[in-house]
N, C-alpha and C positions, 0 to 999 in steps of 0.2 A: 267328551267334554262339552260344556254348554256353549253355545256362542259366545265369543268373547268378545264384538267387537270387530273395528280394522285391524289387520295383521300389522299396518305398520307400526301402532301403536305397542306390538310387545317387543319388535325389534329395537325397539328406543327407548327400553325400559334400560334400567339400571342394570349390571350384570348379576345383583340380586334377585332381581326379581326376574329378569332373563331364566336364572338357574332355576330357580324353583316354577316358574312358569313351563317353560316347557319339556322339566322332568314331570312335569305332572302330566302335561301333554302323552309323554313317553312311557308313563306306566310308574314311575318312581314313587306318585302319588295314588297308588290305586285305592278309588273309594268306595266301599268303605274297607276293601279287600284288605289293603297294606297299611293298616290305621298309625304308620308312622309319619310325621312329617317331617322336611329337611332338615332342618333348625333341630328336633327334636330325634332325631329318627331312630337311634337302633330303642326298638322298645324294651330294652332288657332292665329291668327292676333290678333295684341299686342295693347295698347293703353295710352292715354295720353293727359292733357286737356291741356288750357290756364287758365284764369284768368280768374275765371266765382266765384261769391261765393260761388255757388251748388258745387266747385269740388276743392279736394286736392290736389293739384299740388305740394309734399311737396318734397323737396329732399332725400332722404334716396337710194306624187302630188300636181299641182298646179292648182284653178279653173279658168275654161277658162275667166273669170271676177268674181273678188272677192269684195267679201262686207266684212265690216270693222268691228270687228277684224275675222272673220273667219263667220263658221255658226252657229249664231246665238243658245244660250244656251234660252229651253221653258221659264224660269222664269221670263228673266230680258231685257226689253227695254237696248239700246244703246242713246248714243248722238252725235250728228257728230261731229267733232275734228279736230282744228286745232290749230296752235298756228300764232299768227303774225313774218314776219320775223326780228321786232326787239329781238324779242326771240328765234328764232332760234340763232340768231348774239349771243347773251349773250348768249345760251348756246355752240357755238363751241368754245365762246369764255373762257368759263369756265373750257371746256377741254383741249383744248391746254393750259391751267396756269396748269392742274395736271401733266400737261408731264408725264405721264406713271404712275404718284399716281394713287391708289383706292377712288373714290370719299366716300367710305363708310368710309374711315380713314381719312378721313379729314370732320372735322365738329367738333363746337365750343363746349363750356362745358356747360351745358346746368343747370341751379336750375327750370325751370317749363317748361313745355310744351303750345305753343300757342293752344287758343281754337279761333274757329272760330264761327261767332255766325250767319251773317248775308248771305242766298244765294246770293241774289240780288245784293251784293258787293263785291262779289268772285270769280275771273275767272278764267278757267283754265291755264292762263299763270303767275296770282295771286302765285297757289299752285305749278304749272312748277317752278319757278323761287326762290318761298323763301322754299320749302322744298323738292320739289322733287329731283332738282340738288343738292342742300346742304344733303340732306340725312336724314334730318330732321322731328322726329315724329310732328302731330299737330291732332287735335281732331274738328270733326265736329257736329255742336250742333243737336237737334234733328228736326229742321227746316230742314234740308238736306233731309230726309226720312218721312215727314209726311204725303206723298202720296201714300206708300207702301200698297200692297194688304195684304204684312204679320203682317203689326203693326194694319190693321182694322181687320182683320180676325181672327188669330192666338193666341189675346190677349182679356182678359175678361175688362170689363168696371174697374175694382177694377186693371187690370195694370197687373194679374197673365194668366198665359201661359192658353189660353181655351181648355182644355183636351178634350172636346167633339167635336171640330171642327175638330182638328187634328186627332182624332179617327176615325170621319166619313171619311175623306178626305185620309190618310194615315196610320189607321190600319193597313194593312194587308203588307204595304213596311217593307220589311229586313233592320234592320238598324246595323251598328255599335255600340257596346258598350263598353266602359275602365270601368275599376275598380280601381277606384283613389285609394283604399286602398292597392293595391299591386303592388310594386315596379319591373320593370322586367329590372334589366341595367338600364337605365337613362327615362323608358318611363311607360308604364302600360299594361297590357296582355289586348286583347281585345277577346270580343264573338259578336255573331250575333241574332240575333232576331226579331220576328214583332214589330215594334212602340207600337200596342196597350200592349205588353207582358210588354214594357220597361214602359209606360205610369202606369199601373198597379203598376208595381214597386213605380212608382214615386210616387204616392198615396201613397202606404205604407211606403213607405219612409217618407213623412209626416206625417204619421198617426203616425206613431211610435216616435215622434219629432227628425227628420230629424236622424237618425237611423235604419239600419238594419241588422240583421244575415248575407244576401247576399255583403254587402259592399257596399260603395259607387260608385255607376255607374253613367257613364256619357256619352251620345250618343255626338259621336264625329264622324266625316270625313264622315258624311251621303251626298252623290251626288246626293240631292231629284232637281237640278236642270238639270240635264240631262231627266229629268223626265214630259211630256206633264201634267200628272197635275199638275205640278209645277207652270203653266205659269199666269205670272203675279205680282209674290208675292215680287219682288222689282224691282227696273230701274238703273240700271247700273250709277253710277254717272260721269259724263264725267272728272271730274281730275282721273279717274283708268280706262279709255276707250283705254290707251293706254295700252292694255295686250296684249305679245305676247306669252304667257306661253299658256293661253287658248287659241287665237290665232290660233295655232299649235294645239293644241290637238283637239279642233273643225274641223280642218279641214281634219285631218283624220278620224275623228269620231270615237275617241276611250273613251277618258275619259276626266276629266278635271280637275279644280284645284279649283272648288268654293264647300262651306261645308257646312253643318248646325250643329250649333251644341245646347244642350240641354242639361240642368241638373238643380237639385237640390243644393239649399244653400250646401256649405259645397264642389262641385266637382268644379275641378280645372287642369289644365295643367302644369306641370312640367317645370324644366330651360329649355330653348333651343331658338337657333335661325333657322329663317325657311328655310324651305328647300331650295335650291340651292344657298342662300341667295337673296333669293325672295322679292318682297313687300309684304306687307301683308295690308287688309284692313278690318276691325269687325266693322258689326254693331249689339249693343243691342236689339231685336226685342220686348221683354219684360226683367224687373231685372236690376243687378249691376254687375258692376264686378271691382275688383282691381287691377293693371297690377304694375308689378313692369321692368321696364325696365333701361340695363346697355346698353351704347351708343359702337359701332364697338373699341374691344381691352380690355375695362373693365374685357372681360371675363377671359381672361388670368390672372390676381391676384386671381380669384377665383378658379384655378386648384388646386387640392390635392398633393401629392407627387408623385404619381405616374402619375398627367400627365392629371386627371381624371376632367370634369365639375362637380357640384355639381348635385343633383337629386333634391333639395326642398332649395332656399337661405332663406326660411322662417323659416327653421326648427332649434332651437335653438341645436341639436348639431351638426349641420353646422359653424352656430353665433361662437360658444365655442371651436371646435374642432380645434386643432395644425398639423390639417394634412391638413391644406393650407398655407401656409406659404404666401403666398403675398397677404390675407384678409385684413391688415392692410393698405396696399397701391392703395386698393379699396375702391374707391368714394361710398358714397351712392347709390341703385340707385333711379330714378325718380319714383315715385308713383303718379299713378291716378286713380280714382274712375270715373268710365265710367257708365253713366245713360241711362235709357232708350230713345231707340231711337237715340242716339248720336253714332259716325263713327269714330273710330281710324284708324290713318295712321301708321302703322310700317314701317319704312326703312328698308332698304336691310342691315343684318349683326348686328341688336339690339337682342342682345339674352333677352329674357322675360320668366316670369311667372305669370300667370295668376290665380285668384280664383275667383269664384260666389258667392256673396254675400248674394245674391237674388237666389231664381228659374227664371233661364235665358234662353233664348233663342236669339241665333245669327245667322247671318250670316256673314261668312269669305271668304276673296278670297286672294291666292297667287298670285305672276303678278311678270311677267319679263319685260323691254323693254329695250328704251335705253339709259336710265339712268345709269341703276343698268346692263347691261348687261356683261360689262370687271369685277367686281363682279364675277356674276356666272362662270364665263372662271377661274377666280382665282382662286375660291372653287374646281372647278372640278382639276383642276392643283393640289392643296393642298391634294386632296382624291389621285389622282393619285400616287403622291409623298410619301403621308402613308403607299399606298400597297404597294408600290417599298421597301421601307424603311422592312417591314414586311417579305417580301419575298424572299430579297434580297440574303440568301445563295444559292438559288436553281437558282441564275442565270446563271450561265457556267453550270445546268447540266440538265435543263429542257428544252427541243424542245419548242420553240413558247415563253418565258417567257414573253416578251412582248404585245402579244396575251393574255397571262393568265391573268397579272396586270390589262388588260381593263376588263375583264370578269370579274372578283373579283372585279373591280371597280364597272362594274354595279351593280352588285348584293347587293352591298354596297351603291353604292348612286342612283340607279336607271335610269343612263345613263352613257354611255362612250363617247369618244373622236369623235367616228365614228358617234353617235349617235346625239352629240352636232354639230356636219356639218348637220345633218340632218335637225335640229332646224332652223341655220342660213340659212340653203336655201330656206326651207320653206317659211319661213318669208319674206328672202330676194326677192326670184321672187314675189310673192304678190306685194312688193313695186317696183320692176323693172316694174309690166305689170301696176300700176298703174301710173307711173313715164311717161311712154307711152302712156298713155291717155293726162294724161298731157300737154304734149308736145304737143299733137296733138290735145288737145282742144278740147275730147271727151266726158273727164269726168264730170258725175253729178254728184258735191257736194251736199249734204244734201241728196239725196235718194241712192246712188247709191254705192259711194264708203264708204261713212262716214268718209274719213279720206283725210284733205287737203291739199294740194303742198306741205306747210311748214313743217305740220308733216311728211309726206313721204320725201321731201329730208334729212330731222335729220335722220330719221330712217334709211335711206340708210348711210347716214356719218357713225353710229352708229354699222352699221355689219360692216360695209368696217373695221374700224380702230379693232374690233376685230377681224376677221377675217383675218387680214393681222399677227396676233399675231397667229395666231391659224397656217398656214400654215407653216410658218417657227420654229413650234417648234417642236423641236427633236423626242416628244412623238409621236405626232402627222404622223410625217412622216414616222412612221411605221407603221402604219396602215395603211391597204390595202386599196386603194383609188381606183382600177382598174374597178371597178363596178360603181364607182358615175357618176351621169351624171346631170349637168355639174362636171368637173374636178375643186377643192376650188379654184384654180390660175386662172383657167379662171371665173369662179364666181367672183373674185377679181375683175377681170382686168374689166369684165359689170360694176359692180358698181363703178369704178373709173370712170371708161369714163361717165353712166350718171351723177357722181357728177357734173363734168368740163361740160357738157350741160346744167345744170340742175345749174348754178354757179349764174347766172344773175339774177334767179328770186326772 
């Protein structure tokens, strides 16, 4: 961790920031390893059907040419990407109507969740258009995924998790595992282990009717797709091809943002919404699972007196207890029963919880672009704002204070302010050196870049306008910018000028 500062300084912090302080100290926060943060942590992507009979939907550096979105993750095929320019039209047009709203707070009241049934009559400007930009969950039926290496391989003919494949194949990988029976703050203590130890477990776990001494464990934020024998075992669905979360982290080759996760009936994921306020996207690989998801603000009637989210909104002395006082002016929320094979969409900012109904296995992916990306700019603002709030008496007497609230920011949400420029340039030259092909009538669609005119000019509108938020704010402009290269103002000012080139097409 970076210098933070006098130590007495974190001793006298809040016991919020206490907790989140020095679990990041301790590895809770590992970055960019463990891309979950407290507040937000298990990253498990939320879910939610339509109107199917099977489901209750009941209310209660930059490369010198880059391919699309980054270098390529072992497990998972891409699709090439674009949208048509009447959809670009409809979405600048949709922004310019938020004038400066969060599109995550704006979005209608929802009693069920659209399920989608059919590929063949679903396009990606289909899912652009009625849920992406509106912020809207919908659920994809198991037709989306019946091609998967992991729903043939992974899964025994009778629909349960094949223990002997998985064994032969990834035995001996370290995995992640929670123990849903211990409450640590708002999340669950985690250990480490080989797969076949956890496998093991899981057996007994059954043996014993889904019962054990050791607790209930559940292999969560396993990054077996970084992993060459990974390759193959799903195809990236091209409505979530537009990630710039992985993106970025591919292209430095550091880590990523896609998970697997595994458990036994009975294990489950605590309240939270995801990290940076991310997309999130699950699919069932085998099992059930039941999500309960409250839409961007619900969350807030469900705070305690002190301020606090709940740890379990299932648990009846949650239901019962007079230490939330705004439960009563909380909507149900949506419940859906997620089957095998079938693909949950979570929106950026739907805090969820989740349970396995079944012995399940998923795969999850968070994702940023630029939809949800003036979102994350506001979270980070929001984190920033807490620390300040926190540590606010040591301001007239500590050297650097505003240096220390970004360091205590990371280490709390896993990026600061300086960091977040680092993101948007990233991203952004990728789509300037693509923008320039363009132009110049170099670029091959469908092998080359995977991603075309239309989606790259959005993507540019989409840093520019936060981006131009980002330079002129106050926080921001204390941060030592003397080393960036380019400088955010002239970063600015390219992407303005190819918008206005780049206007006609």
């Amino acid at each position: 961790m970076q210098d933070c500062g006098s130590p007495e300084v974190v001793f006298r912090l809040s016991p919020l920031v206490q907790q989140r302080h020095w679990h990041a100290v301790l590895g809770s926060f590992l970055y960019p390893g463990s891309p979950s943060a407290l507040a937000d942590t298990p990253s498990s992507p939320p879910d939610l059907p339509e109107a199917s009979p099977s489901h209750d939907t009941t209310v209660c550096p930059v490369p010198s040419r880059p391919s699309f979105p980054g270098s390529p993750a072992p497990c998972g095929r891409r699709a090439w990407l674009d949208m048509d320019r009447e959809t670009r039209v409809f979405a600048e047009n949709h922004f310019r109507r938020l004038r400066g709203r969060l599109p995550s707070r704006v979005c209608p009241i929802l009693d069920r969740v659209d399920f989608i049934e059919n590929p063949d009559s679903f396009s990606y400007s289909d899912f652009f258009k009625g849920y992406l930009l509106p912020n809207l969950p919908c659920v994809f039926s198991s037709a989306f995924t019946e091609g998967w290496g992991s729903r043939r391989h992974w899964v025994t003919p009778s629909g349960k998790p094949d223990f002997d494949y998985l064994l032969q194949n990834y035995g001996d990988v370290v995995v992640p595992v929670a123990n849903c029976g211990v409450q640590e703050y708002n999340s669950n203590p985690k250990e480490h282990m080989p797969l076949r130890d956890y496998i093991s477990y899981w057996k007994e776990f059954i043996q014993g009717h889904y019962s054990s001494p050791r607790g209930c464990l559940y292999l969560k934020d396993w990054h077996l797709c970084r992993d060459a024998s990974a390759k193959g075992i799903f195809t990236l669905p091209v409505y979530f091809s537009s990630d710039w979360l992985n993106e970025y982290w591919d292209t430095l080759d550091v880590d990523d943002y896609r998970f697997i996760y595994m458990g036994p009936t009975g294990t489950w994921s605590p309240f939270h919404a995801d990290i940076f306020r991310s997309f999130s996207w699950s699919v069932n690989i085998c099992g059930r699972k039941k999500w309960f998801l409250f839409p961007p603000g619900q969350e807030e009637a469900l705070r305690d007196c002190r301020g606090g989210l709940p740890y379990d909104v299932t648990a009846p002395a949650f239901l019962e207890s007079r230490q939330h006082p705004g439960l009563n002016h909380c909507s149900p929320p949506l419940e859906v029963t997620q089957e095998a094979g079938e693909m949950v969409f979570v929106p950026s900012g739907w805090h969820h919880q989740v349970h396995n109904m079944e012995d399940t296995i998923s795969i999850n992916h968070n994702w940023v672009n630029g939809c949800n990306l003036a979102n994350m700019w506001h979270f980070l603002q929001q984190e920033l704002r807490a620390v300040q709030q926190e540590v606010s008496e040591w301001r007239d007497t500590m050297p650097d204070w505003h240096h220390h609230c970004q360091v205590i920011m990371r280490s709390c949400s896993g990026i600061n302010f300086g960091e977040f420029y680092h993101f948007l340039k990233v991203i952004a030259e990728r789509r300037l050196l693509l923008a320039k092909e363009i132009g110049s009538g170099e670029v091959e669609y469908g092998e080359g870049s995977r991603l075309g005119p239309q989606q790259t000019i959005f993507d540019i509108s989409r840093i520019a306008e936060v981006l131009a938020s980002v330079v002129v704010n106050p926080d921001f402009q204390r941060v030592d910018t003397s080393m960036l290269s380019p400088q955010p103002e002239d970063l600015l000012q390219q992407l303005e000028e190819v918008m206005a080139a780049m206007e006609s097409l």
